[in-house]
N, C-alpha and C positions, 0 to 999 in steps of 0.2 A: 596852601593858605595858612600863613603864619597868625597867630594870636589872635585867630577867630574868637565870635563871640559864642555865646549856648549853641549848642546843637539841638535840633529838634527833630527825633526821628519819628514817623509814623508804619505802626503798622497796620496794613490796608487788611482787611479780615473781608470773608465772603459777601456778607450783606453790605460792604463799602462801611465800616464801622471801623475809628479810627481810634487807637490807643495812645497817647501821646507819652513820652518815653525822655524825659531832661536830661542831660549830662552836666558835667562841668566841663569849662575851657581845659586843652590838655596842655600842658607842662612845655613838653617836646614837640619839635614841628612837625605836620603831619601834610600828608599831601592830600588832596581835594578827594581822591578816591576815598583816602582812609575816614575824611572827616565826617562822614554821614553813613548811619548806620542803614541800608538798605534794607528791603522787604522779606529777599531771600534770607540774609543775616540776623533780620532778627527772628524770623521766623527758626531757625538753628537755635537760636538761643532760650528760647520759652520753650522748646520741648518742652523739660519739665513742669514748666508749670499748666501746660493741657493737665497734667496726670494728679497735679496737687491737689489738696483738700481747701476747697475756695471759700474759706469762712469769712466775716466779715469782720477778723480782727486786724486790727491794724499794726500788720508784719510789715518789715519788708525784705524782697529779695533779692538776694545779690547775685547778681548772674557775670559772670563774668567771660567776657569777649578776649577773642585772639588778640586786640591790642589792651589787655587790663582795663578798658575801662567798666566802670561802677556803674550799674544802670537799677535806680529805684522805683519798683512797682508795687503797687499796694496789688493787695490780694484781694481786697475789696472790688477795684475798680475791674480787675478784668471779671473775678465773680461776677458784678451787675452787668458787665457787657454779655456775658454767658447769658446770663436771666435775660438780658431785653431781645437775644437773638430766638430765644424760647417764646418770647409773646410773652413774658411775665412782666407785671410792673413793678418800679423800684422809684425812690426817692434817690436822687443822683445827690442833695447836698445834704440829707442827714442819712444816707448809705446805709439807710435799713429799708429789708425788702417789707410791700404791704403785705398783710394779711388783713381778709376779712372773716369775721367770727361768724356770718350768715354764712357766707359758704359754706365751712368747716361742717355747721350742725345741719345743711342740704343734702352735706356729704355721707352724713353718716351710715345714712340707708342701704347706700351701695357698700361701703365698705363692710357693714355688715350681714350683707348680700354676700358678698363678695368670699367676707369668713364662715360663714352657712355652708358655702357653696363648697372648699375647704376641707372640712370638717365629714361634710358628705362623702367627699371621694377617698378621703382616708378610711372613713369606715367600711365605705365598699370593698377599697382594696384591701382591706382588713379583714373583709367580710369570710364566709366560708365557702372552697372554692369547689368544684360538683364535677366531676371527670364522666368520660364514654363509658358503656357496657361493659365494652371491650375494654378498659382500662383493670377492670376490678379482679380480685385475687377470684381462684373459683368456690370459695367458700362464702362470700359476697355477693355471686350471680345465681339469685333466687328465682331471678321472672327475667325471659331472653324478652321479654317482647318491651320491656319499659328499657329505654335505648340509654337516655339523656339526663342528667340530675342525680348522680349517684354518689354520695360521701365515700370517700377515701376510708381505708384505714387509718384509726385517728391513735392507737394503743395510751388513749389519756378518757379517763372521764370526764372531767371540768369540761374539753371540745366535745364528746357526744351532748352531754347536757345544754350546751352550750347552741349546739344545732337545732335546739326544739325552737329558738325564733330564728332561722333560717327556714330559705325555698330549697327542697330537694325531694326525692322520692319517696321519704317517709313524713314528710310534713303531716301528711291528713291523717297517714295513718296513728302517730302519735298523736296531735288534739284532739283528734274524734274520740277516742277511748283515754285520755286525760279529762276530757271536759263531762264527758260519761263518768266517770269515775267522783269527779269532783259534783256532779248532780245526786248522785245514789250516795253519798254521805250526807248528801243536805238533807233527801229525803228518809234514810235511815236515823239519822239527829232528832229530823223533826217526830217521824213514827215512835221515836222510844223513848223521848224525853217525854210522854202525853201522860196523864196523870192516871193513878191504878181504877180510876173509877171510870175510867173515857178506855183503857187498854189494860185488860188486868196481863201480869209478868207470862202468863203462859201463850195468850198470842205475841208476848214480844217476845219470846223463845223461838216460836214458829218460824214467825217473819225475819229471826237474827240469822236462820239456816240460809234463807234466801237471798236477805244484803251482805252478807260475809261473800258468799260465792258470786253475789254482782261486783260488789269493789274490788275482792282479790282478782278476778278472771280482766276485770279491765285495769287495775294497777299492772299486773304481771305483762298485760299488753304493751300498755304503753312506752313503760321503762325497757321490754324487751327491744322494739322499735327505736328508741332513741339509743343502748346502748348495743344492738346490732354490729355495726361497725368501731366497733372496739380492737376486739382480736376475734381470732377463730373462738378462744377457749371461750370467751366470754361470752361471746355471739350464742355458740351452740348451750351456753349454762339457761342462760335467759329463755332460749326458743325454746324448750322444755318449760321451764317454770310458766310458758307465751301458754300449749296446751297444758297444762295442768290446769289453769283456770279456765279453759274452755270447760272443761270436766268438772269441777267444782261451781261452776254456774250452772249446768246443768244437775247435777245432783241439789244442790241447794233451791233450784226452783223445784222439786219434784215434793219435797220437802211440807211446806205446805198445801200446794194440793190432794197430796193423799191423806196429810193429818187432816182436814175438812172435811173433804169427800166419805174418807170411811172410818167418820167421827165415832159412830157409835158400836162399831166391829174392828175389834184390836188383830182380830187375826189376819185379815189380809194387809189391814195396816201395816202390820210387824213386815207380811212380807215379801209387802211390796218395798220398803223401806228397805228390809235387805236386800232386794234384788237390787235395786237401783246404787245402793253403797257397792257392791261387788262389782257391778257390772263400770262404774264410774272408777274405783280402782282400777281393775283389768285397765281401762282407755289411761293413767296412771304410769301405769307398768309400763306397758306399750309405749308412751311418749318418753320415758327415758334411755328408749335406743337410742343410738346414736344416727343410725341410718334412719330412721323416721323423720328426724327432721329435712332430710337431702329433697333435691326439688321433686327427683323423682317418683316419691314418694306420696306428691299431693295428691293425687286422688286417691289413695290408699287414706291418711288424714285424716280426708272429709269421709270418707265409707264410715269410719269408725267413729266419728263423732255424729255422725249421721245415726248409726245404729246405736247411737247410747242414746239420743232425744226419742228414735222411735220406740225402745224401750217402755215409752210412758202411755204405748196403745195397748198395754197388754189390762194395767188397769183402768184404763178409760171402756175399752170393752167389757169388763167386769161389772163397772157402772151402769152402763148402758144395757147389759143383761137382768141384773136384777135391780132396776130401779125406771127404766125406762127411758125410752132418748130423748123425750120432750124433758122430760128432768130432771137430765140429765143438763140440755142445754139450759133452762133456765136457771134451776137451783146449782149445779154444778159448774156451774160459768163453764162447759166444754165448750162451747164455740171459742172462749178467747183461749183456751189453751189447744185450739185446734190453729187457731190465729198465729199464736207463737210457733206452735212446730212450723208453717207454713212460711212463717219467717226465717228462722231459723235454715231451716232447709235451703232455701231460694238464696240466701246469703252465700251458704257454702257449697253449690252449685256454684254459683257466678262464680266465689274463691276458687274452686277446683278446674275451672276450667278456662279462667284468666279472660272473663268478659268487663268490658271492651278492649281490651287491649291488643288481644290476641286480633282482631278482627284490621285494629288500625293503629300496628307497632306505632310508637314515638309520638302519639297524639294524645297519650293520657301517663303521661312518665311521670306528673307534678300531682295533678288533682282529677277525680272521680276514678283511678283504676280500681282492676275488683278487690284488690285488701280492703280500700276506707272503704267501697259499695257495702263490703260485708262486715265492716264493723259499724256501721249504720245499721242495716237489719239486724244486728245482734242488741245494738243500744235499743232501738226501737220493739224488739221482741220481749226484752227483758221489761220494759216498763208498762208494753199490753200485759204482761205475764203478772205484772204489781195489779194492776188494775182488776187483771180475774180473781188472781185471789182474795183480793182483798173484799170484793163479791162474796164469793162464796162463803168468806169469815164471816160475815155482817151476815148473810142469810142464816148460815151453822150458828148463829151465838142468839140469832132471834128464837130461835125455837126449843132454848134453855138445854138441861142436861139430857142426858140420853135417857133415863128414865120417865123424862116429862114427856119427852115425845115418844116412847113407846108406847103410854098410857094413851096420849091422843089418839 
């Protein structure tokens, strides 16, 4: 077909959507095959541009065919054919795609759903990760019976720290004896800031013997528990410093009970006071073996801190001999410090023999095993323990100096 006129090729696209593709007349004669650019042909020749960037400026491109010729396509036109085969709408003669600004601000919700949702999963997988029993070094394997939920060695502080708002096996045990700790300063704050006419300085002396050894014994806890899995060395610094404040609350509650009780006779006071300083060192001494802290060793532990609380029958019997045990129980608040050793004790049983756990391995690896059970009775003893004495102060300070009541 010599000195045809325009060529008009279409190409036929899946949804029967038809791109129309101009030429100019060509120069040279061409035969009727050549003069029409087919389906399969042009489909060869837009390869590229599936892969182009379909913006809606007005390029154009030249693609060029085994016989040279120039075939002009706007970028625009096959863009909005892309969009209408999507279900999008477009304006075909001012070849700008719509947007509606109600959508956009319908949308937002979910795409900020969307980045919430984001956000979460990084921080989970960011989060702190909790290995088997069986995973941990054996200076780490304190209780066979809690399976699941274990920190890694972390040899960083910032990550021990950092674990106290994570889920693992020391979670309860660190906020229970944190949030104990951060109580007994509120109430130590409030007791000694009271004015010298409402607390003269020598019951705040009394009572500093006894909130020193409540904050210490539950700070030394706490931070022991969080930084436990550190290293060995560090591990093992802390679980020492962990009993020394067992010992130190127990000597500092003893503290003022005996200075009340045996207000007006210095001699058993003195020495009861030292028995209980010596006998509170020795458990001291004792917890800076090194072998003391091994698991093996836990009910050995608890004997010894068991025998330094029961220490405090020998003057409660003393009481009770020469003063009587009804007045013993009322004016000496002994029942609540019969209250606390029963605490006290019941605590370190359940610790020493690893109740519930023991009973039903992997069912209490996170929360109620016997550590928090027993740092619950120890919170909860110490503060029956504030409550007696602070009885027995108010009765001892009614009935003025010792001279006034010897007279009575």
């Amino acid at each position: 077909m010599d000195n045809c006129g325009p060529i008009t090729a279409f190409i036929e696209t899946t949804d029967s959507a038809s791109v129309p593709i101009s030429t100019q007349p060509s120069t040279s004669k061409q035969t009727s095959a050549n003069s029409h650019v087919t389906l399969n042909g042009a489909t060869n020749m837009n390869t590229d541009l599936i892969e182009s960037d379909y913006s809606d400026a007005e390029e154009d491109l030249d693609i060029g065919s085994p016989k040279k010729m120039h075939v002009g396509v706007r970028r625009s036109e096959v863009g909005h054919l892309l969009r209408s085969e999507q279900g999008r709408p477009h304006d075909s003669d001012t070849e700008e795609e719509f947007h509606d600004p109600s959508m956009e601000i319908l949308s937002l919700p979910s795409k900020c759903a969307e980045q919430a949702e984001e956000f979460v999963r990084k921080v989970w997988e960011a989060g702190w990760r909790v290995v088997h029993h069986h995973s941990l070094p054996s200076w780490l394997k304190d209780n066979d019976f809690l399976l699941r939920g274990h920190r890694p060695p972390t040899y960083s502080f910032v990550a021990c720290f950092k674990s106290i708002f994570s889920i693992h096996t020391e979670t309860g045990n660190i906020w229970t004896h944190l949030l104990g700790m951060i109580a007994f300063i509120g109430v130590a704050t409030y007791f000694l800031t009271r004015p010298s006419l409402e607390i003269q300085w020598q019951e705040k002396a009394v009572f500093s013997a006894f909130f020193a050894g409540a904050i210490l014994c539950m700070t030394f806890s706490w931070i022991f528990h969080t930084v436990f899995c550190h290293s060995e060395k560090v591990g093992k610094l802390f679980n020492k410093l962990d009993y020394c404040g067992i010992a130190l609350l127990t000597m500092g509650s003893f503290v003022p009970w005996l200075y009340y009780s045996f207000y007006c006779r210095l001699g058993p006071k003195v020495v009861y006071l030292v028995l209980i300083f010596v006998l509170g060192t020795a458990c001291i001494i004792v917890s800076m073996w090194d072998k003391f802290s091994e698991p093996e060793f836990r009910a050995v532990r608890a004997g010894v801190f068991i025998a330094l609380g029961l220490s405090g029958v020998i003057p409660a019997m003393h009481y009770v001999i020469t003063d009587g045990f009804f007045h013993a129980i009322d004016d000496a608040a002994l029942g609540w410090l019969v209250l606390m050793a029963v605490l006290y004790i019941t605590g370190a049983l359940i610790y020493a023999f690893r109740i519930p756990e023991r009973l039903f391995p992997g069912k209490f690896d996170i929360w109620f095993q016997s550590h928090t059970i027993f740092h619950i009775f120890v919170i909860a003893a110490a503060f029956v323990h504030y409550h007696g004495i602070s009885e027995i102060a108010n009765y001892r300070l009614t009935l003025g100096d010792c001279l006034e009541s010897e007279i009575e």
